[in-house]
C-alpha positions in Angstrom: 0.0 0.0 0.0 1.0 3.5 -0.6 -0.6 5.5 2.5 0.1 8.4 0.8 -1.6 7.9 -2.0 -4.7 6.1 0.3 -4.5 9.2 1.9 -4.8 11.8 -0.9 -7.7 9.5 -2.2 -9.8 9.7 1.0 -9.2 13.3 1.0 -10.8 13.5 -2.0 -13.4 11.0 -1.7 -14.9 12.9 1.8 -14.7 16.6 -0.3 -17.4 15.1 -2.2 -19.2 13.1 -0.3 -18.1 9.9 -1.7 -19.0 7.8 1.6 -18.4 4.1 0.3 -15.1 5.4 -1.0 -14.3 6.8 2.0 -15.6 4.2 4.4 -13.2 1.7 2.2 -10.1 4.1 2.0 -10.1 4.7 6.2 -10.8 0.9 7.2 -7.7 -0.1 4.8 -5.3 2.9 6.0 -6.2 1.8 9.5 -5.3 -1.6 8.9 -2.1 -0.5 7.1 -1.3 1.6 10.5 -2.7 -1.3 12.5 0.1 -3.8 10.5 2.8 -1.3 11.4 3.2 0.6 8.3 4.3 3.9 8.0 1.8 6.9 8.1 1.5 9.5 5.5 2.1 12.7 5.7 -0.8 14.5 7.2 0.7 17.7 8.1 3.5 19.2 6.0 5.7 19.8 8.9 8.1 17.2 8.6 10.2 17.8 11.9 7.0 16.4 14.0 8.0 12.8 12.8 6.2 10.0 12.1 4.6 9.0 15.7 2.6 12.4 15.3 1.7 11.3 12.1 0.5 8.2 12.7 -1.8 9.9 15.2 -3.1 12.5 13.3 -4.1 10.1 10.7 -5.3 7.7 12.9 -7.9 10.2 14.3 -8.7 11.0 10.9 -9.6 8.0 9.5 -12.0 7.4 12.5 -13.6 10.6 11.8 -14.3 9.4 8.5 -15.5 6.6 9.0 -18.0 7.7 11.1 -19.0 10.5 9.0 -19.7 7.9 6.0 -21.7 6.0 8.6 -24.0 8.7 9.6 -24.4 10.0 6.0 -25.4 6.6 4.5 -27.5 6.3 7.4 -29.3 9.5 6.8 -29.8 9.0 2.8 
């Protein structure tokens, strides 16, 4: 997996309200994390190193995937 990529992706699939895309994109960049990969970059500050990261896209991913949750729940 490239998590950078994963990431870009879901980025893209939440800005429009692609929710099965981004349900998909969080559950397999949590499971990269999960495995030990590497995070991607979330924030452009690369002096914060990669535990921050990791974080920060860990909380993310949550997020999204309970926002695609509620919104297919809604429709």
């Amino acid at each position: 997996m490239d998590p950078q990529t994963t990431w870009n992706q879901l980025l893209d699939a939440y800005s429009t309200g692609d929710w099965e895309q981004t349900a998909a994109l969080a559950t397999a960049l949590l499971a990269w994390l999960d495995s030990g990969g590497f995070p991607p970059q979330i924030v452009a500050r690369t002096n914060l190193g990669p535990r921050f990261q990791r974080v920060l896209a860990r909380a993310a991913c949550s997020f999204a995937r309970r926002q695609a949750r509620r919104a297919r729940r809604e429709r």
